[in-house]
N, C-alpha and C positions, 0 to 999 in steps of 0.2 A: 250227301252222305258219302261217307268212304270209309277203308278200311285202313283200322290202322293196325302197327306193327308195334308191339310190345314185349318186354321181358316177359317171362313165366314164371309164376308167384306161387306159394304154399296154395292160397284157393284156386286155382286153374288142377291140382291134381288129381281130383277125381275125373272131371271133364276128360283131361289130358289121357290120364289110363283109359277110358273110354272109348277114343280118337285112336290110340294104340290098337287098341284089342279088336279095331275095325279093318287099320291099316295094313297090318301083321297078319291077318288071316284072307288077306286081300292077294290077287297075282301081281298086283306089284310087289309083294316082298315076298323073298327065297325060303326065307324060315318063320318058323310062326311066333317064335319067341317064348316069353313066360311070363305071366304075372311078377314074379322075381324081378326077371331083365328088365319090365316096366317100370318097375317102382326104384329099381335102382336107377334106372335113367333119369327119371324125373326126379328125385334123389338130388341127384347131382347138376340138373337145371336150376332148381329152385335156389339151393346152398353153397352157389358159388365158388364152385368146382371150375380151375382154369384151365380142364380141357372141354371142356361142355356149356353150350348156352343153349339154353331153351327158349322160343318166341312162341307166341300167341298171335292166333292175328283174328283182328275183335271189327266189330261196327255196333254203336249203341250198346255196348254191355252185350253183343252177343258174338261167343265164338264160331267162327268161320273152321277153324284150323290150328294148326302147330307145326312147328319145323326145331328141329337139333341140328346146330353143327359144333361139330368135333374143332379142335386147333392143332395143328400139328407142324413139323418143316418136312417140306420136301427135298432130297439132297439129290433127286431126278428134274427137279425146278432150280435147284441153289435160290431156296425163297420159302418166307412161311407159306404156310399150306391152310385152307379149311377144306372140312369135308361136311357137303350137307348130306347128314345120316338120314334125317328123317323130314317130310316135306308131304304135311296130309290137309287137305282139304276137304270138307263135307260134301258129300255129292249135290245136295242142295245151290252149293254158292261156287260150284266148279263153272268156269268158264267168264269168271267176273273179271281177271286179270290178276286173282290175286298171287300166283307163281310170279308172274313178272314184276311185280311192286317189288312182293320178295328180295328178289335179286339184284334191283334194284339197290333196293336198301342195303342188302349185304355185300354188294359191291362198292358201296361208297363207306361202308362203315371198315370193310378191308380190302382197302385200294390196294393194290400191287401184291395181293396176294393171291396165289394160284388156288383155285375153286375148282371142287370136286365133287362129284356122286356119281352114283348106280343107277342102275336105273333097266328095267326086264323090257327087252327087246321087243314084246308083245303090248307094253303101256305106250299104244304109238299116242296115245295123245299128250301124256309125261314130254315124251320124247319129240312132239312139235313143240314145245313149250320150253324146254334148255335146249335144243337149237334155234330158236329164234332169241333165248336170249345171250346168244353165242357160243355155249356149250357146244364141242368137238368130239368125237368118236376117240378114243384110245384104242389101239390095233393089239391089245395083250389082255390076257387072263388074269384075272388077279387068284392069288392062291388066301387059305388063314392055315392057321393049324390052333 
């Protein structure tokens, strides 16, 4: 048995908002979000929106998790960019490897692209898991408006 890494489909989005409303209210993430922001996200995972891809990551018909990343360029890289927005795993199947398949897989499906995310400085186990799978400290604040 393994797990595998799939697109995210019209039936994944109840699960999916579910996975959200977990993730979001969670201290790994800064704001809490909205029902809105949910549905729009997944929204735009499912229908093929080319800044957004949404994955599932499944074993036997059953969800593990979800992860979004964004596509962007970075002109601080001179190189496309992704950014993984969102990267949730069930506490049940935390600790299977499945962050590092992940990246894995996202790594070879965008080779020479510069990878990105956040990541709350107290998620120290996030934070073994994208340093070991090469992920580097950035020394600046990001700002939004």
């Amino acid at each position: 048995m393994h797990t595998i890494i799939r697109n995210m489909t019209e039936a994944d989005r109840v699960e999916v908002g579910k996975m959200m409303e977990v993730f979001y209210a969670s201290p790994a993430v800064l704001s809490n979000g909205s029902a809105e922001i949910f549905e729009n996200d997944i929204e735009n995972c499912v229908n093929e929106c080319p800044y957004l891809e949404g994955y599932i990551f499944e074993e036997e018909n059953v969800i593990k998790g979800y992860a979004m990343v964004a596509k962007s360029f970075s002109t601080e890289f001179g190189k496309p960019c992704i950014w993984i927005e969102d990267l949730y795993v069930k506490d049940e199947f935390r600790g299977q490897g499945i962050g590092t398949i992940f990246f894995e897989f996202i790594g070879k499906k965008y080779e020479g692209y510069v990878q990105r995310l956040e990541v709350e400085e107290e998620n120290k186990r996030a934070l073994g898991v994208y340093k070991k799978c090469g992920f580097e400290e950035l020394p600046y604040m990001e700002m939004k408006r």
